[in-house]
mmCIF file of the N, C-alpha and C atoms, coordinates in Angstrom:
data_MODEL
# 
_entry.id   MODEL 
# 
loop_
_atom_site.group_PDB 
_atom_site.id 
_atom_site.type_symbol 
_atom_site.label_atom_id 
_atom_site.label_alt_id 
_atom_site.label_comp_id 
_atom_site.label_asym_id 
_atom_site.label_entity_id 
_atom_site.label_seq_id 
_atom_site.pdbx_PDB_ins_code 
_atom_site.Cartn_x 
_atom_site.Cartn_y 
_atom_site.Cartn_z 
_atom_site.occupancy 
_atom_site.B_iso_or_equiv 
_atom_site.pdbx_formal_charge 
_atom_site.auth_seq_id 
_atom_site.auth_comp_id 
_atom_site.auth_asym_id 
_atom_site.auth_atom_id 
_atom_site.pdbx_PDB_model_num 
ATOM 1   N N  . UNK A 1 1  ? -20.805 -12.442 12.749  1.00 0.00 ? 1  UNK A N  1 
ATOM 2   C CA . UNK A 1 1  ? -19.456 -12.717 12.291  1.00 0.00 ? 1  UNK A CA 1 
ATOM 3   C C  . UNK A 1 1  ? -18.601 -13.071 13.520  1.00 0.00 ? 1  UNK A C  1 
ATOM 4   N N  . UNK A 1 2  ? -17.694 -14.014 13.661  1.00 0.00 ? 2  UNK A N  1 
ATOM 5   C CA . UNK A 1 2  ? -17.048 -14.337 14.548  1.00 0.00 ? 2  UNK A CA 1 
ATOM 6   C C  . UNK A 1 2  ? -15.781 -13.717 14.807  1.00 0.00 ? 2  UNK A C  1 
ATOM 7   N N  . UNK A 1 3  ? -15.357 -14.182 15.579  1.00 0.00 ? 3  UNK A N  1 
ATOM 8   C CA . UNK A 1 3  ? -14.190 -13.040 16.743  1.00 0.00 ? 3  UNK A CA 1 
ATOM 9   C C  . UNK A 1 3  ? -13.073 -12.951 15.545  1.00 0.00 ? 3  UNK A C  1 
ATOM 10  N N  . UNK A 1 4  ? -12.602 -14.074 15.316  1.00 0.00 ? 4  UNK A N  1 
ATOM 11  C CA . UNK A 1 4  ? -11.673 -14.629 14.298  1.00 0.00 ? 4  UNK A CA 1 
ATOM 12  C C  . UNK A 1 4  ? -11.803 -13.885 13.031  1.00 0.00 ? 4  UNK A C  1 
ATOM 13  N N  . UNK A 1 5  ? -13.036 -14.017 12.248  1.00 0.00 ? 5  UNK A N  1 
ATOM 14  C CA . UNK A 1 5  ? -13.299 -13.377 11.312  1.00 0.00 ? 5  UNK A CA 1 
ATOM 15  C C  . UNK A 1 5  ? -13.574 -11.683 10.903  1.00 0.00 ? 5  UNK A C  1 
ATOM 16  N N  . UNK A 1 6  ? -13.574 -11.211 12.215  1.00 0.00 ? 6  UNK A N  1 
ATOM 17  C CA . UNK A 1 6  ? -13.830 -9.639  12.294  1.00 0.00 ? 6  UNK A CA 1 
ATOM 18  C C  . UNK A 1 6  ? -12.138 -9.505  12.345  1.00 0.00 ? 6  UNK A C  1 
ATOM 19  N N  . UNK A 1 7  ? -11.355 -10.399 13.036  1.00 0.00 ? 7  UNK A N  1 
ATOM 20  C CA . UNK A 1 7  ? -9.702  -10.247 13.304  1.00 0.00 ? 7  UNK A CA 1 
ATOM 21  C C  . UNK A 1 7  ? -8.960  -10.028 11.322  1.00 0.00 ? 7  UNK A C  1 
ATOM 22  N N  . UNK A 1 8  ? -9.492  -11.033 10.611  1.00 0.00 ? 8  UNK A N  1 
ATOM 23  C CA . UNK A 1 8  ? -8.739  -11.422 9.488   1.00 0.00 ? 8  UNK A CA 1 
ATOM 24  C C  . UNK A 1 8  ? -9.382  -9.953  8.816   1.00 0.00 ? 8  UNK A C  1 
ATOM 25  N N  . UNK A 1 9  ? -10.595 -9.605  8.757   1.00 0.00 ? 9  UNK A N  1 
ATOM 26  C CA . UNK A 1 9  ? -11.268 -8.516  7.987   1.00 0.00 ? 9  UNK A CA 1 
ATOM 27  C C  . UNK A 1 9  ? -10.325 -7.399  8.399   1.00 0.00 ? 9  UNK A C  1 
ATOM 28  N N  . UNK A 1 10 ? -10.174 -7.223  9.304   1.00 0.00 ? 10 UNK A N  1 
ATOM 29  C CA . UNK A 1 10 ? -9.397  -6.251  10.069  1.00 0.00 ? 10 UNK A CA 1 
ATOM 30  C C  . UNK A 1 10 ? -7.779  -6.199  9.382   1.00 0.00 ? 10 UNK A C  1 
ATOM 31  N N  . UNK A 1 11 ? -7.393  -7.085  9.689   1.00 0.00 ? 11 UNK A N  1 
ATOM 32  C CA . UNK A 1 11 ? -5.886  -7.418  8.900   1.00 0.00 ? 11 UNK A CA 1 
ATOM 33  C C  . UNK A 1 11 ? -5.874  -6.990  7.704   1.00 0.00 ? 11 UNK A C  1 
ATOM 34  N N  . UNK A 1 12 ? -6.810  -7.639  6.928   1.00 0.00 ? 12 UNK A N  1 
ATOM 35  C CA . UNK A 1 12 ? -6.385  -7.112  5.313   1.00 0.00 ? 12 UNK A CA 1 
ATOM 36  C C  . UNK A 1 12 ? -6.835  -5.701  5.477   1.00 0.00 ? 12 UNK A C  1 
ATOM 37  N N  . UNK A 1 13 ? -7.739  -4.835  5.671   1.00 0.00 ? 13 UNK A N  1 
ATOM 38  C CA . UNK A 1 13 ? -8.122  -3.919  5.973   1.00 0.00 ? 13 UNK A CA 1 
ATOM 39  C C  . UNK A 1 13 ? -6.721  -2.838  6.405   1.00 0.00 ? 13 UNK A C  1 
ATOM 40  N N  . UNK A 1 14 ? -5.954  -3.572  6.973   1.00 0.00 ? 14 UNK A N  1 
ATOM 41  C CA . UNK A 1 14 ? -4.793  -2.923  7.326   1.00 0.00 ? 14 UNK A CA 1 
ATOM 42  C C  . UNK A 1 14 ? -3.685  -2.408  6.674   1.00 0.00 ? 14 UNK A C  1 
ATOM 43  N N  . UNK A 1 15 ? -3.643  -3.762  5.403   1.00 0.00 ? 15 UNK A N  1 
ATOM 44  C CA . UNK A 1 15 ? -2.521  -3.994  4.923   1.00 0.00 ? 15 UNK A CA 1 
ATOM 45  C C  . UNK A 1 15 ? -2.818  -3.163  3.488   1.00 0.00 ? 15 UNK A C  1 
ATOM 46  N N  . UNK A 1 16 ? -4.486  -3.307  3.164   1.00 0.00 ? 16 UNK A N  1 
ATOM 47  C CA . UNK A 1 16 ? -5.251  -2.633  2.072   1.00 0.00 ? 16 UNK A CA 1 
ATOM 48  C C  . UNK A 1 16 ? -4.319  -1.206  2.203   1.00 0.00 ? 16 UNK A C  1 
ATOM 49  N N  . UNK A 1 17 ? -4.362  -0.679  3.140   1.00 0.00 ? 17 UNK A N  1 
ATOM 50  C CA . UNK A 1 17 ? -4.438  0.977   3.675   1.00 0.00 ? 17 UNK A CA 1 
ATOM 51  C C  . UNK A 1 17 ? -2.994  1.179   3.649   1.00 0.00 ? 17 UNK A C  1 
ATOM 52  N N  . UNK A 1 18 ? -2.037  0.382   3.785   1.00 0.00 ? 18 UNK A N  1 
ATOM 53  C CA . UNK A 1 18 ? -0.885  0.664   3.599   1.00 0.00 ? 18 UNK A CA 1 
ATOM 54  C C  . UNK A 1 18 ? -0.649  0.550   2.174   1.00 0.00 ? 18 UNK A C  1 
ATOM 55  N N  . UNK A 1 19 ? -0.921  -0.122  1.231   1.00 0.00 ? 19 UNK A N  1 
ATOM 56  C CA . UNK A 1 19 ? -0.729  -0.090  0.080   1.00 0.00 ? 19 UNK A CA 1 
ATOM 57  C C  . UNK A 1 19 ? -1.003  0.838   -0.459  1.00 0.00 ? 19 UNK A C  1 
ATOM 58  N N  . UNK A 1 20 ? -1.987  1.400   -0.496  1.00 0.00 ? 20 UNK A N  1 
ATOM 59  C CA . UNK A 1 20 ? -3.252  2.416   -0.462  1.00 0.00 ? 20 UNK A CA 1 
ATOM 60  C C  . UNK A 1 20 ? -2.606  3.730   -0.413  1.00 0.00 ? 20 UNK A C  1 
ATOM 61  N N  . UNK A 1 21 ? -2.028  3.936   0.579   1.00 0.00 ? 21 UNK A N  1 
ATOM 62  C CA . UNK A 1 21 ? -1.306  5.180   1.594   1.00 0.00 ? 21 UNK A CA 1 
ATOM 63  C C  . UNK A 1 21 ? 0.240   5.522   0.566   1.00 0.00 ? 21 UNK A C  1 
ATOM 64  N N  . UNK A 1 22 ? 0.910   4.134   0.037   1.00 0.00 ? 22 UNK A N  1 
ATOM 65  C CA . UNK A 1 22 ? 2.107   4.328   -0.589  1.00 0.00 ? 22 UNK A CA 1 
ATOM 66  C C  . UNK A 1 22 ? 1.589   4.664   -1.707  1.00 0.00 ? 22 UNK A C  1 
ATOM 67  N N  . UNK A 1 23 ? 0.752   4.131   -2.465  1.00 0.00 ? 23 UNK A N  1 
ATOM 68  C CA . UNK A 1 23 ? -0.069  4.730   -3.759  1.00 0.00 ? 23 UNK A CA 1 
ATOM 69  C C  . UNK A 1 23 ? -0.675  6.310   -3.713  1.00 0.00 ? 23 UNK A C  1 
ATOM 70  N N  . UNK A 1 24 ? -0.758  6.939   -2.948  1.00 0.00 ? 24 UNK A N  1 
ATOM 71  C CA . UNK A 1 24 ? -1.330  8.268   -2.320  1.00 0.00 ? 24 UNK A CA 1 
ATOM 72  C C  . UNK A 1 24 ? 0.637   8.825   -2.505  1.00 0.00 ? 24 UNK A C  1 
ATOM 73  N N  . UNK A 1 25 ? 1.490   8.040   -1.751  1.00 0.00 ? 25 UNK A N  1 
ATOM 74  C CA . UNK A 1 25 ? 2.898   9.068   -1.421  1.00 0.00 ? 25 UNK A CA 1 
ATOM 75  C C  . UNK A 1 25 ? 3.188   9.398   -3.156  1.00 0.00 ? 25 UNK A C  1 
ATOM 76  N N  . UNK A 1 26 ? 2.766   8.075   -4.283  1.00 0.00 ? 26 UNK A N  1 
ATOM 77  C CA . UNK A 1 26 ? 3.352   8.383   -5.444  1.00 0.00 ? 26 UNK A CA 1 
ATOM 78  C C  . UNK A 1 26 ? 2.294   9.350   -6.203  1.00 0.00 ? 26 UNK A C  1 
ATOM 79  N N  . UNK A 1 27 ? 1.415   9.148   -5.889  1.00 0.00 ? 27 UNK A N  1 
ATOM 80  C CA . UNK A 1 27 ? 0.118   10.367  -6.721  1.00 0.00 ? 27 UNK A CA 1 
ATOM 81  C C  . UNK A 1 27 ? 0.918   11.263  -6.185  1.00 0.00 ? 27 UNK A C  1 
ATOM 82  N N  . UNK A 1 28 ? 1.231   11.954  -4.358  1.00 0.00 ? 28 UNK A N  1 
ATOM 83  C CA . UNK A 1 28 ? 1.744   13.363  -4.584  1.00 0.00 ? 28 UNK A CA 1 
ATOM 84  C C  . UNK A 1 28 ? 2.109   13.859  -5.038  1.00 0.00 ? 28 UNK A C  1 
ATOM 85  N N  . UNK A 1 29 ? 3.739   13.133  -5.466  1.00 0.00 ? 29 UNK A N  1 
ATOM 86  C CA . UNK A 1 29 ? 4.845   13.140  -6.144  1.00 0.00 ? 29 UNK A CA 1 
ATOM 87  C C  . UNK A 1 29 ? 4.791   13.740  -7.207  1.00 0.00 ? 29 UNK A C  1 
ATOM 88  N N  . UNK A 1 30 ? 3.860   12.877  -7.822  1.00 0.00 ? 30 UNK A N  1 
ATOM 89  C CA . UNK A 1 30 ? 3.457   12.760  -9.747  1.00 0.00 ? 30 UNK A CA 1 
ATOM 90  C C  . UNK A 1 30 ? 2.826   14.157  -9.821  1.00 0.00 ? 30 UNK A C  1 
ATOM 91  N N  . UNK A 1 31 ? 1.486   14.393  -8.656  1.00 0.00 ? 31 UNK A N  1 
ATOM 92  C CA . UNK A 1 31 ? 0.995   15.492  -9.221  1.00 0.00 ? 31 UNK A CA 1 
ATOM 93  C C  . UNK A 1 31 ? 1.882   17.278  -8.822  1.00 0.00 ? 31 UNK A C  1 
ATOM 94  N N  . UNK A 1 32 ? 2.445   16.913  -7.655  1.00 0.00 ? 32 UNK A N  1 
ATOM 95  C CA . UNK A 1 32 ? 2.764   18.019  -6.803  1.00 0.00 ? 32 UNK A CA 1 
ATOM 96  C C  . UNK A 1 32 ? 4.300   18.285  -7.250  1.00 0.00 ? 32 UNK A C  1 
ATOM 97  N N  . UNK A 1 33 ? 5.279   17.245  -6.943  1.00 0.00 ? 33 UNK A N  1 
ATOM 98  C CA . UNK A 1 33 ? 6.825   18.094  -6.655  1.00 0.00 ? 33 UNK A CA 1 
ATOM 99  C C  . UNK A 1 33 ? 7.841   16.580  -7.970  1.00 0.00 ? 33 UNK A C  1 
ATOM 100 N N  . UNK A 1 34 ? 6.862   16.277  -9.063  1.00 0.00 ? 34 UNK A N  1 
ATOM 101 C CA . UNK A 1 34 ? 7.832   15.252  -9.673  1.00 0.00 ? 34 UNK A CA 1 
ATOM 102 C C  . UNK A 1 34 ? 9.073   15.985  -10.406 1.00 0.00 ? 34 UNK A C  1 
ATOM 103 N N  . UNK A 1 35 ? 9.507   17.185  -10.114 1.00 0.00 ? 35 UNK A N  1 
ATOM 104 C CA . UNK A 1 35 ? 10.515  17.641  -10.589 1.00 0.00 ? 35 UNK A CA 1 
ATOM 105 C C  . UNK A 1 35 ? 11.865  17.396  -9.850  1.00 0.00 ? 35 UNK A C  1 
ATOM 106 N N  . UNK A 1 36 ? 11.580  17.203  -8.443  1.00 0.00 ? 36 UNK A N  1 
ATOM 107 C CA . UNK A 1 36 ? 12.348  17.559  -7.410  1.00 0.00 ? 36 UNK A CA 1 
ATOM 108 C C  . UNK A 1 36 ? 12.456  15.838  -6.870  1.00 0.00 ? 36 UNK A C  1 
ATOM 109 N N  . UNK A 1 37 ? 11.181  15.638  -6.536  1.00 0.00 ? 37 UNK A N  1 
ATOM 110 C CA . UNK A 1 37 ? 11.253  14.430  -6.063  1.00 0.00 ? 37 UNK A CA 1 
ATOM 111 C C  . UNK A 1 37 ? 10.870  12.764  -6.370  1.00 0.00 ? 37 UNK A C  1 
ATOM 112 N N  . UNK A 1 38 ? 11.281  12.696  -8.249  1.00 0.00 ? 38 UNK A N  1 
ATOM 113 C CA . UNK A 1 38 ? 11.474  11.836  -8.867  1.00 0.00 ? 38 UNK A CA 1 
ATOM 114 C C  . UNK A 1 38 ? 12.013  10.018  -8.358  1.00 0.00 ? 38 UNK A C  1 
ATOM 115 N N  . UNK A 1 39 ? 13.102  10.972  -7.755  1.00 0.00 ? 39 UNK A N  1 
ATOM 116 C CA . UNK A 1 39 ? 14.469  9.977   -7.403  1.00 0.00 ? 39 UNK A CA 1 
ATOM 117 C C  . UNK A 1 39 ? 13.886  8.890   -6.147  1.00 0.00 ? 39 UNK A C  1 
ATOM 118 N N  . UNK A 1 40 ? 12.612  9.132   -5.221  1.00 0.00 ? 40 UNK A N  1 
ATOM 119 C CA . UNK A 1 40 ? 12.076  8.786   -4.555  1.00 0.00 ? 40 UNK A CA 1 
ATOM 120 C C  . UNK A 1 40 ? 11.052  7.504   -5.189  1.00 0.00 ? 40 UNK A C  1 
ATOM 121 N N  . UNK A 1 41 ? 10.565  7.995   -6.260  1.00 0.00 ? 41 UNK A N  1 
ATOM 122 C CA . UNK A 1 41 ? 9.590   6.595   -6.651  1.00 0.00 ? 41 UNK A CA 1 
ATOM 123 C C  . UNK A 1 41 ? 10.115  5.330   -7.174  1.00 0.00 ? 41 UNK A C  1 
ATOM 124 N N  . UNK A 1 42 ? 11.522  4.995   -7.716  1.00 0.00 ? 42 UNK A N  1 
ATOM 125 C CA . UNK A 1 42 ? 11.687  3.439   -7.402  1.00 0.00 ? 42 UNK A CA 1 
ATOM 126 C C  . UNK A 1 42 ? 11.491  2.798   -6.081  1.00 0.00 ? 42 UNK A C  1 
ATOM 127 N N  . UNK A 1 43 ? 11.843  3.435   -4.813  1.00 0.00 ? 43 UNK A N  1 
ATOM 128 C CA . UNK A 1 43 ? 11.794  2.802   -3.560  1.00 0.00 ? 43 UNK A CA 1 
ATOM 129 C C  . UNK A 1 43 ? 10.639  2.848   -3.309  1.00 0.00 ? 43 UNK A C  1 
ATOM 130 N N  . UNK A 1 44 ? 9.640   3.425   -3.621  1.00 0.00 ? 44 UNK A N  1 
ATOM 131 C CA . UNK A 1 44 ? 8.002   3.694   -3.131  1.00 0.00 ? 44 UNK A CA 1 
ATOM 132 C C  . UNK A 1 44 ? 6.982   2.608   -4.258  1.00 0.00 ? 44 UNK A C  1 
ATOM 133 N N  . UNK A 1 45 ? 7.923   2.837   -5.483  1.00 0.00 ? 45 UNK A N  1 
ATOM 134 C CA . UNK A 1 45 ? 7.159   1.186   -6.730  1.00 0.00 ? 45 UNK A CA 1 
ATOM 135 C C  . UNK A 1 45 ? 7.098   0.411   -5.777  1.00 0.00 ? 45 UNK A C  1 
ATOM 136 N N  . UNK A 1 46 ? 8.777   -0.126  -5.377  1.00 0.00 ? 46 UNK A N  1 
ATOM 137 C CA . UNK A 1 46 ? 9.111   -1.543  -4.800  1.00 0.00 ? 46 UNK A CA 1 
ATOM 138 C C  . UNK A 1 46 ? 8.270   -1.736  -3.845  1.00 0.00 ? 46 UNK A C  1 
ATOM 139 N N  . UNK A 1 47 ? 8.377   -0.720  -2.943  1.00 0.00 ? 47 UNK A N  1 
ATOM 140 C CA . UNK A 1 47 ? 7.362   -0.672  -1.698  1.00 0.00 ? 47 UNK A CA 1 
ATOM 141 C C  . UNK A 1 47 ? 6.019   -1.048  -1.743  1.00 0.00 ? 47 UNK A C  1 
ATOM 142 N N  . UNK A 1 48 ? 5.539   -0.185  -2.817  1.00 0.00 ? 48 UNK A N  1 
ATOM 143 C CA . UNK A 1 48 ? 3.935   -0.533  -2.910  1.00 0.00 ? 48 UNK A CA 1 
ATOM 144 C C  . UNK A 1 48 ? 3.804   -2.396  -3.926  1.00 0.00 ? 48 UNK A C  1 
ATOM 145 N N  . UNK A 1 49 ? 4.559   -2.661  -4.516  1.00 0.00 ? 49 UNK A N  1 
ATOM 146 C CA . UNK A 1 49 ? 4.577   -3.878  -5.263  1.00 0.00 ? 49 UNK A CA 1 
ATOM 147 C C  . UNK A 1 49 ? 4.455   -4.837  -4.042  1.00 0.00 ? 49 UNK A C  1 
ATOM 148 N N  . UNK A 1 50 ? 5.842   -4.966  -3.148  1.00 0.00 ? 50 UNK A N  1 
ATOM 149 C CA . UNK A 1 50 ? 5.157   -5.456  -1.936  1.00 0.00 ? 50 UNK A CA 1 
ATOM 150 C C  . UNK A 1 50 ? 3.933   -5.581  -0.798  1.00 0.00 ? 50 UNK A C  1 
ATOM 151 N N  . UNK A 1 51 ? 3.771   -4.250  -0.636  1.00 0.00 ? 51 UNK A N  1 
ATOM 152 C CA . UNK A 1 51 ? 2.828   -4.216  -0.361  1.00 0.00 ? 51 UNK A CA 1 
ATOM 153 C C  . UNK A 1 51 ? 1.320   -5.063  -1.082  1.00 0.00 ? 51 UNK A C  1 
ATOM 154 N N  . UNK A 1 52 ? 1.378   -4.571  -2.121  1.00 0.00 ? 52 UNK A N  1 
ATOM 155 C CA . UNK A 1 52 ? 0.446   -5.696  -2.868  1.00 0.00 ? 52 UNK A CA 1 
ATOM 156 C C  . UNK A 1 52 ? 0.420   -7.023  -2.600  1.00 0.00 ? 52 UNK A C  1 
ATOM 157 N N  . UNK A 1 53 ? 1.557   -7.481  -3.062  1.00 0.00 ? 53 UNK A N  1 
ATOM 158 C CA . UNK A 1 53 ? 2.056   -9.083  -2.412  1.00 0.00 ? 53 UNK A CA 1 
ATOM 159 C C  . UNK A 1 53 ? 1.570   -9.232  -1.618  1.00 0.00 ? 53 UNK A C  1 
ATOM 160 N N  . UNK A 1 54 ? 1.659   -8.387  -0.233  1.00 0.00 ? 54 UNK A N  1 
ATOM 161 C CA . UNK A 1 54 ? 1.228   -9.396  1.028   1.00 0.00 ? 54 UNK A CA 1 
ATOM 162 C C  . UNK A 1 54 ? -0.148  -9.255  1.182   1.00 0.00 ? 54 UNK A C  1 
ATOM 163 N N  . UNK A 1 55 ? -0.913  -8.418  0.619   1.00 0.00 ? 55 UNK A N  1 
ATOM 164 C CA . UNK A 1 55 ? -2.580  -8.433  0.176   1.00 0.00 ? 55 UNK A CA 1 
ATOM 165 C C  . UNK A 1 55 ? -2.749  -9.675  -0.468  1.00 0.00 ? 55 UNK A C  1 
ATOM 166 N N  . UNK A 1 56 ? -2.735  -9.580  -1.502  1.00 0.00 ? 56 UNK A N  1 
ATOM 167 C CA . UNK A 1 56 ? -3.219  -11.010 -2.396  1.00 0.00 ? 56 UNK A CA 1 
ATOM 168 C C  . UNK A 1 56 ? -2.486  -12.335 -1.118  1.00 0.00 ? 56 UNK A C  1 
ATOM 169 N N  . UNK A 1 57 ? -1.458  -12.537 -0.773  1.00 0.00 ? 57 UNK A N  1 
ATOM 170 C CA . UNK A 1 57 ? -0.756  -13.743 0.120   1.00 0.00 ? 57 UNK A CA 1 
ATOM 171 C C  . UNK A 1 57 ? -1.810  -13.721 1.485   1.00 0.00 ? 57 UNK A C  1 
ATOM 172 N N  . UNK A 1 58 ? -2.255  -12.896 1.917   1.00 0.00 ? 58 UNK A N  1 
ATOM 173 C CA . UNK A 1 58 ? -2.996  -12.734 2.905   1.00 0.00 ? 58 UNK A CA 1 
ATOM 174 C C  . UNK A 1 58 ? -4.399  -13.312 2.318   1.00 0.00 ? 58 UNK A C  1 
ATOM 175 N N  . UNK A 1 59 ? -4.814  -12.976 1.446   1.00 0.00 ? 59 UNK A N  1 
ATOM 176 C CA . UNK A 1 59 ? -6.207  -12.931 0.665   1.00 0.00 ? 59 UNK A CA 1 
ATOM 177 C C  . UNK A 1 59 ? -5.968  -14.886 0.832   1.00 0.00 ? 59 UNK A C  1 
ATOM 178 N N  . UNK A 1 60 ? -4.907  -15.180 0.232   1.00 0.00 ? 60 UNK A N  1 
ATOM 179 C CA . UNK A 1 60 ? -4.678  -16.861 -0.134  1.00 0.00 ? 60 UNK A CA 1 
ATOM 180 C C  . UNK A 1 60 ? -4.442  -17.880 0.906   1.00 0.00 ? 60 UNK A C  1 
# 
């Protein structure tokens, strides 16, 4: 695999894990403290929706 191509694998790999990671902050939420800390998951949707975006835009 070339230099380039271990670089791009790497990238999405990156961006995977951040999406990934914000999807993990809203499971806490949901399973652990959604009484308290509700008010937090519109900004963490938006977040992870983006996040998605730049996966698939990266992917294209």
């Amino acid at each position: 695999m070339s230099d380039e191509a271990q670089d791009q694998k790497k990238a999405l790999a990156k961006l995977k894990r951040k999406a990934t990671e914000i999807a993990g902050q809203i499971h806490d939420i949901v399973e652990d403290s959604l009484w308290v800390d509700y008010g937090q998951l519109p900004e963490l949707a938006d977040k992870l929706v983006l996040a998605c975006k730049e996966v698939e835009e990266f992917k294209s």
